[in-house]
Chimera marker file (.cmm) of the C-alpha trace (Angstrom):
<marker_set name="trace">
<marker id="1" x="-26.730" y="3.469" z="-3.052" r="1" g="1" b="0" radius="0.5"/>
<marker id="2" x="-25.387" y="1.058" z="-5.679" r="1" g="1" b="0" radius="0.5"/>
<marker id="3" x="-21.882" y="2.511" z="-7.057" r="1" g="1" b="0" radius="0.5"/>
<marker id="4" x="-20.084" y="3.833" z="-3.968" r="1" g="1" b="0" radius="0.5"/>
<marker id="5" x="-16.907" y="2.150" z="-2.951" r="1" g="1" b="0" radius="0.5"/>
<marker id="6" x="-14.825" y="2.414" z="-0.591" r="1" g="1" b="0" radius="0.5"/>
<marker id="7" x="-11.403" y="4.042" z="-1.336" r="1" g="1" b="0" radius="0.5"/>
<marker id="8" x="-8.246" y="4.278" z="0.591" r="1" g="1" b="0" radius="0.5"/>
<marker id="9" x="-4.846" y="5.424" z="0.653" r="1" g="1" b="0" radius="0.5"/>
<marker id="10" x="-1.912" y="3.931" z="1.774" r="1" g="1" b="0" radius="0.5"/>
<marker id="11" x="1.825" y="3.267" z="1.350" r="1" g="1" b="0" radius="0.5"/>
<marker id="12" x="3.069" y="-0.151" z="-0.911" r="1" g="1" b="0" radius="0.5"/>
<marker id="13" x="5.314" y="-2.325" z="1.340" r="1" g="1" b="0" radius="0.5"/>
<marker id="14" x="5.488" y="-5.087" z="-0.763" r="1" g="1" b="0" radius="0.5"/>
<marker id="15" x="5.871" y="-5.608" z="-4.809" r="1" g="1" b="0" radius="0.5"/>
<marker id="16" x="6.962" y="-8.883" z="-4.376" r="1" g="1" b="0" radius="0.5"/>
<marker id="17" x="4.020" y="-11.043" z="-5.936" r="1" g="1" b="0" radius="0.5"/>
<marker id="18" x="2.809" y="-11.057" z="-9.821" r="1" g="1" b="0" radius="0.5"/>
<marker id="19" x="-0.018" y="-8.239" z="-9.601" r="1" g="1" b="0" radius="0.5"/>
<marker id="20" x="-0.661" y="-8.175" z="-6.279" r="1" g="1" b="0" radius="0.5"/>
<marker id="21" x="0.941" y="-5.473" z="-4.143" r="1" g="1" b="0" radius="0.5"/>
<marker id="22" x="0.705" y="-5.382" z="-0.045" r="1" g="1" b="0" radius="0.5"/>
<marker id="23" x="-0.251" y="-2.082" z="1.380" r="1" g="1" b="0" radius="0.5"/>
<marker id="24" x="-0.643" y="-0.779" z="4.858" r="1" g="1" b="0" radius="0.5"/>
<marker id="25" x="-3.319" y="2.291" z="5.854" r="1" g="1" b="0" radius="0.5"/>
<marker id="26" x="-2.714" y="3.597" z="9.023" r="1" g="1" b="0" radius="0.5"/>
<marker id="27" x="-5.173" y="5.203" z="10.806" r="1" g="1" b="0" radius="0.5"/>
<marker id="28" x="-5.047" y="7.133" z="14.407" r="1" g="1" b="0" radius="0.5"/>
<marker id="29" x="-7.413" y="7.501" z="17.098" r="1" g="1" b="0" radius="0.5"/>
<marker id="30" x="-8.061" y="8.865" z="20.078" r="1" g="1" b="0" radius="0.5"/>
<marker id="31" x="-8.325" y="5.674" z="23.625" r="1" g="1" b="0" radius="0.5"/>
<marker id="32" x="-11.856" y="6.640" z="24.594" r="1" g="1" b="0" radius="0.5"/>
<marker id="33" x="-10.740" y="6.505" z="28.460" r="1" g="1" b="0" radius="0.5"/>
<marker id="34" x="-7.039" y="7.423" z="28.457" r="1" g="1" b="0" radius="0.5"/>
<marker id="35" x="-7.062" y="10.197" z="25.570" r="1" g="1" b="0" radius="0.5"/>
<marker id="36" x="-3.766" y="9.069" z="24.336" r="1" g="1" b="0" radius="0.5"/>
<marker id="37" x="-3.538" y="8.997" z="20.532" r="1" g="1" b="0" radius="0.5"/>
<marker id="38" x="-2.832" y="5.216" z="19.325" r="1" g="1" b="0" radius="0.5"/>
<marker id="39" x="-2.177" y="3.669" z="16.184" r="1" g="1" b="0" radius="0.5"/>
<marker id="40" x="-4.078" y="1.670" z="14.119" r="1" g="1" b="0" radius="0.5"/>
<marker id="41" x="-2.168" y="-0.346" z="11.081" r="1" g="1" b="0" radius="0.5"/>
<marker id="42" x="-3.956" y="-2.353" z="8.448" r="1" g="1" b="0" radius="0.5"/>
<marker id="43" x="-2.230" y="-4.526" z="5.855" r="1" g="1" b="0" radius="0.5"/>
<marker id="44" x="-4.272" y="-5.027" z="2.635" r="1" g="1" b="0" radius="0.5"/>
<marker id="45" x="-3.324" y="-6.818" z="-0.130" r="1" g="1" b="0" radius="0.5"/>
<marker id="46" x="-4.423" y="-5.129" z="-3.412" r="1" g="1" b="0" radius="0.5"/>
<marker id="47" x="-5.028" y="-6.233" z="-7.291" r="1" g="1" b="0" radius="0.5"/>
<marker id="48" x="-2.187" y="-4.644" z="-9.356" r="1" g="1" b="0" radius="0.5"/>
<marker id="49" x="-3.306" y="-5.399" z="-13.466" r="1" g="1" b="0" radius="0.5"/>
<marker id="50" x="-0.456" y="-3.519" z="-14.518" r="1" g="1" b="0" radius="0.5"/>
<marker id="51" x="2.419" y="-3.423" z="-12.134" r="1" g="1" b="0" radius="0.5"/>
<marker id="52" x="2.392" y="0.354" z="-11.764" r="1" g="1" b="0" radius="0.5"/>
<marker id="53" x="2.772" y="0.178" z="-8.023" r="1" g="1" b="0" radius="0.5"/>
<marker id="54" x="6.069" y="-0.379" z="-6.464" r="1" g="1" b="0" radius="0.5"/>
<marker id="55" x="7.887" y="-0.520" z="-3.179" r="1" g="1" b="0" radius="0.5"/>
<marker id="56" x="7.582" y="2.812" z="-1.264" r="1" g="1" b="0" radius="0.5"/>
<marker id="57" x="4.400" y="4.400" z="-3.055" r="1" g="1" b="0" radius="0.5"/>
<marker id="58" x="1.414" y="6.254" z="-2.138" r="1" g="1" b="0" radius="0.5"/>
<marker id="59" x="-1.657" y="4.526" z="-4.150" r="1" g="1" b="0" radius="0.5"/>
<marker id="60" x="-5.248" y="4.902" z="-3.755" r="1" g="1" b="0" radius="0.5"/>
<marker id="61" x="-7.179" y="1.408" z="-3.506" r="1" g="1" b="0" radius="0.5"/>
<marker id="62" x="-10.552" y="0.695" z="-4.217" r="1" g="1" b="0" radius="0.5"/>
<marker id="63" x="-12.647" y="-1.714" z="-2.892" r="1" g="1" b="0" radius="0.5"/>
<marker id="64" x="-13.663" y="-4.684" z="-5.289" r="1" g="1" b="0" radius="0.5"/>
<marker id="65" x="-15.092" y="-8.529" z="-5.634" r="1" g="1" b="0" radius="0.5"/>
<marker id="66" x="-13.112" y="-11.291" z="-4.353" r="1" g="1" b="0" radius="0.5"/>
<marker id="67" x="-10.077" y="-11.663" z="-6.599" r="1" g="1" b="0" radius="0.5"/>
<marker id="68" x="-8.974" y="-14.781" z="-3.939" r="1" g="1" b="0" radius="0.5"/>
<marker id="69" x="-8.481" y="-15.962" z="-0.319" r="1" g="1" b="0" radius="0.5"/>
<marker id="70" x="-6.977" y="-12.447" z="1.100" r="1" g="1" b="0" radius="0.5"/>
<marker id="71" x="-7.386" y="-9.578" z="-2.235" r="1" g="1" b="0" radius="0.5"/>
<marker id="72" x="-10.422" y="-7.438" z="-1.571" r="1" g="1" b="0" radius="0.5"/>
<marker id="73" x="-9.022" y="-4.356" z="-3.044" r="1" g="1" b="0" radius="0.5"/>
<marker id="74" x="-7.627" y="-2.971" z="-6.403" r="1" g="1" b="0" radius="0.5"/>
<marker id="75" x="-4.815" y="-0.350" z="-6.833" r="1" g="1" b="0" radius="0.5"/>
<marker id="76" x="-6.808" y="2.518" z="-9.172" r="1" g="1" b="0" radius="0.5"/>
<marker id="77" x="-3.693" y="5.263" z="-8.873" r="1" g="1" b="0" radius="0.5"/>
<marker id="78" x="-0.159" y="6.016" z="-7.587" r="1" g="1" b="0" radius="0.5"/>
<marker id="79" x="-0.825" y="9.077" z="-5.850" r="1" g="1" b="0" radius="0.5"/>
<marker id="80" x="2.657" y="9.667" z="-5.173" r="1" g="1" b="0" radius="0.5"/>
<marker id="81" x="5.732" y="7.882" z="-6.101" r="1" g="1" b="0" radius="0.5"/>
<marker id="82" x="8.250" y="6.539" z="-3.310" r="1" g="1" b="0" radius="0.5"/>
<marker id="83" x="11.695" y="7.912" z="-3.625" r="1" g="1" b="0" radius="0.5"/>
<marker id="84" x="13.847" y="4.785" z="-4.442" r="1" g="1" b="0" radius="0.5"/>
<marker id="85" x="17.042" y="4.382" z="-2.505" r="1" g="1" b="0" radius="0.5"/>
<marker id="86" x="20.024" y="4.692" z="-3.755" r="1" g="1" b="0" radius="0.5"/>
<marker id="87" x="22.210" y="1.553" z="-5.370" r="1" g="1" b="0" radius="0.5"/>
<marker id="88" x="25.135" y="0.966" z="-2.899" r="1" g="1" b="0" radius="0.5"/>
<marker id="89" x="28.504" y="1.707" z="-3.980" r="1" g="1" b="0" radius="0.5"/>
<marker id="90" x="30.835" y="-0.624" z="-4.903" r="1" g="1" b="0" radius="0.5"/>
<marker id="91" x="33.614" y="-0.227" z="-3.019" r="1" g="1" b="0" radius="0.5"/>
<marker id="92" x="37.355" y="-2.064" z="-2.821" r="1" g="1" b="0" radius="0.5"/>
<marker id="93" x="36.712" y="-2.773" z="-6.538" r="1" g="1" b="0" radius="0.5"/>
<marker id="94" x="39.464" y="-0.727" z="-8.994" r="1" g="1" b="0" radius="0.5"/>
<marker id="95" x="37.691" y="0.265" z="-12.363" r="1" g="1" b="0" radius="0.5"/>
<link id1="1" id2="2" r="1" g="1" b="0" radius="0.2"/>
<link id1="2" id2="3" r="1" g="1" b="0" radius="0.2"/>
<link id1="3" id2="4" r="1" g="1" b="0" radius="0.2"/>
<link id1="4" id2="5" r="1" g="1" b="0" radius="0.2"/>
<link id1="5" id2="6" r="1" g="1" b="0" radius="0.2"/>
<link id1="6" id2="7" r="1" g="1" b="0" radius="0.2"/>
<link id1="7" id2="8" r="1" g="1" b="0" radius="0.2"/>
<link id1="8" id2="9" r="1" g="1" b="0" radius="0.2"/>
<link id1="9" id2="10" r="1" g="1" b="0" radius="0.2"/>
<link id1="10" id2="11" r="1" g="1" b="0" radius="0.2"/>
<link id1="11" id2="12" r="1" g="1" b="0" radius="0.2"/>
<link id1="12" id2="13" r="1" g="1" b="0" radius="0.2"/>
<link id1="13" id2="14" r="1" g="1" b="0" radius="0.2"/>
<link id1="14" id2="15" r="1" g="1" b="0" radius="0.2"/>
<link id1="15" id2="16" r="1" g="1" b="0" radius="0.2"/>
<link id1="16" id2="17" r="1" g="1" b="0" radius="0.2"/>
<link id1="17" id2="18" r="1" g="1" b="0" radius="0.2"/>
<link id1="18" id2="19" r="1" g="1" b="0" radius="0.2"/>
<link id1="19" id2="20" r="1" g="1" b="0" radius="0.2"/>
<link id1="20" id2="21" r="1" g="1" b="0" radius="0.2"/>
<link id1="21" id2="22" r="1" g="1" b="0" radius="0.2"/>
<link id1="22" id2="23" r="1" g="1" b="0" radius="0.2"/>
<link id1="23" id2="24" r="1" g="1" b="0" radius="0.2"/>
<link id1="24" id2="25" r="1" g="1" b="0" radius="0.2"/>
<link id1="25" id2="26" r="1" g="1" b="0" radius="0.2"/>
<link id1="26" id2="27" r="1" g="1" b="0" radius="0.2"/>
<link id1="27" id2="28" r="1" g="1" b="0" radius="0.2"/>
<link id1="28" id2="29" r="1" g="1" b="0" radius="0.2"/>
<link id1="29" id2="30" r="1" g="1" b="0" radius="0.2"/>
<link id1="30" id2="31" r="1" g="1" b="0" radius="0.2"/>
<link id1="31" id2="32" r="1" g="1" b="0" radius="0.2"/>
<link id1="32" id2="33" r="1" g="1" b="0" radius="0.2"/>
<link id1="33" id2="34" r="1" g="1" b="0" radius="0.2"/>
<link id1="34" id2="35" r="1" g="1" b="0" radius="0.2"/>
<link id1="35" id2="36" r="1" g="1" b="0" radius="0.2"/>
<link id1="36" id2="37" r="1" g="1" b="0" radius="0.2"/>
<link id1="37" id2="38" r="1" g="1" b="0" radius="0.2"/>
<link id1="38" id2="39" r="1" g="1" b="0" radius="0.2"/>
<link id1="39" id2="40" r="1" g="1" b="0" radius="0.2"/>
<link id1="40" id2="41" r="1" g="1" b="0" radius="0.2"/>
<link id1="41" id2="42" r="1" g="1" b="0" radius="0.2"/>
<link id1="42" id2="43" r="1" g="1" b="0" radius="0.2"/>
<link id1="43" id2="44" r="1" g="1" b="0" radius="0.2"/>
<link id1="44" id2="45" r="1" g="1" b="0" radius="0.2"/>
<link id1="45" id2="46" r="1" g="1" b="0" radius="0.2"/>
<link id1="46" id2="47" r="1" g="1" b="0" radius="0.2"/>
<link id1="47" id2="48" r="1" g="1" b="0" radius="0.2"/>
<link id1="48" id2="49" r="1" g="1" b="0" radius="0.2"/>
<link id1="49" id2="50" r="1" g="1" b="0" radius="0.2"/>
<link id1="50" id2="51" r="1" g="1" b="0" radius="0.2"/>
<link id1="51" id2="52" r="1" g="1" b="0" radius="0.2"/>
<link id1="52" id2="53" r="1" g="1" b="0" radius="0.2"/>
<link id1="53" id2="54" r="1" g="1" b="0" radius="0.2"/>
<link id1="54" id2="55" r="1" g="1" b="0" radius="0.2"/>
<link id1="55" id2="56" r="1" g="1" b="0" radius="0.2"/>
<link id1="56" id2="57" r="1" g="1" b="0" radius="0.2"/>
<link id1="57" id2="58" r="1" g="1" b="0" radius="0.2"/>
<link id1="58" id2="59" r="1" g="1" b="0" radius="0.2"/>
<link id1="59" id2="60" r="1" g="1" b="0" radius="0.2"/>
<link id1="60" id2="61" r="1" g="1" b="0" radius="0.2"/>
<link id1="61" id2="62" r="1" g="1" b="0" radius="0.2"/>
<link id1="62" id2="63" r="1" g="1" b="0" radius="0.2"/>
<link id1="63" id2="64" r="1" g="1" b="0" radius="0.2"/>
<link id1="64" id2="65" r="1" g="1" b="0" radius="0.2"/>
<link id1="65" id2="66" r="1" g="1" b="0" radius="0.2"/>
<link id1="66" id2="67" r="1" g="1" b="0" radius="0.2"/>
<link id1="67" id2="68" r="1" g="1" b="0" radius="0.2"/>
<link id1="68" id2="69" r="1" g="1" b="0" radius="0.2"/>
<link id1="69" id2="70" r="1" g="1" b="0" radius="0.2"/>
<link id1="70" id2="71" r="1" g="1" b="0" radius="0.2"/>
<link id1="71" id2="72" r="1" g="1" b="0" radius="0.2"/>
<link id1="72" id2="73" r="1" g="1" b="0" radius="0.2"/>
<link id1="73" id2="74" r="1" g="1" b="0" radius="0.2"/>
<link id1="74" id2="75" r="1" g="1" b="0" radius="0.2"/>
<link id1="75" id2="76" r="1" g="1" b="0" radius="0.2"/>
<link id1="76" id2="77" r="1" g="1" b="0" radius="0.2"/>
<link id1="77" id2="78" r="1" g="1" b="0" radius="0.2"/>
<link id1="78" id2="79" r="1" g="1" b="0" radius="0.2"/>
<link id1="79" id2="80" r="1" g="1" b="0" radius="0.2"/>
<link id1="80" id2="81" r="1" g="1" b="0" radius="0.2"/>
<link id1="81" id2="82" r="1" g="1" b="0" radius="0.2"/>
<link id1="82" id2="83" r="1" g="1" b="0" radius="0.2"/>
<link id1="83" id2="84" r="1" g="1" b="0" radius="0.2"/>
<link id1="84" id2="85" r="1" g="1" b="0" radius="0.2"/>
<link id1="85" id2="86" r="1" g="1" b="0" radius="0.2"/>
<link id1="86" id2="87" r="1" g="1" b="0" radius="0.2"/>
<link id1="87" id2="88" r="1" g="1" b="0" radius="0.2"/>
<link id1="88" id2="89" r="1" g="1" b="0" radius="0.2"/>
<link id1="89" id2="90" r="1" g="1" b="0" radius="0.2"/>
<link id1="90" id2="91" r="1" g="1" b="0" radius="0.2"/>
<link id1="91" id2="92" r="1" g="1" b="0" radius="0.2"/>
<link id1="92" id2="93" r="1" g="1" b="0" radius="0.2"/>
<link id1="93" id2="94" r="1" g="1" b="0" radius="0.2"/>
<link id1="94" id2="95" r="1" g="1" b="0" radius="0.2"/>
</marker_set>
């Protein structure tokens, strides 16, 4: 049926790159023999127009045309916005 796309949702690990952001899914299965739970981790890199994704977030991808060599995907929301860490202190330095 023409108009479905995929979508996913993952965590940005990278910001790094003029609108494009690097995000991994992870997914978990069961080993059909052993019935031990593994892990499954996928690194996508993603179409960001606007730069509304950043280090740490929760954004929902959808699939798209070839935008180059490696971007299949583009960011359509921030689900959920990564808590940024805090600036270190500067210490030994009198103000």
């Amino acid at each position: 049926m023409p108009g479905l796309r995929k979508t996913r949702v993952g965590r940005v690990v990278s910001a790094k790159m003029e609108k494009t952001v690097v995000v991994v899914i992870e997914s978990r299965r069961i080993h059909p023999l052993y019935h031990k739970a593994m892990r499954r981790v996928s690194r996508l890199k993603a179409h960001d127009e606007h730069g509304i994704a950043h280090e740490g977030d929760l954004v929902r991808l959808e699939e798209t045309r070839p935008l180059s060599k490696e971007k299949r995907w583009r960011v359509v929301e921030v689900v959920q916005a990564g808590e940024l860490a805090p600036l270190p202190r500067d210490e030994g330095i009198a103000s």
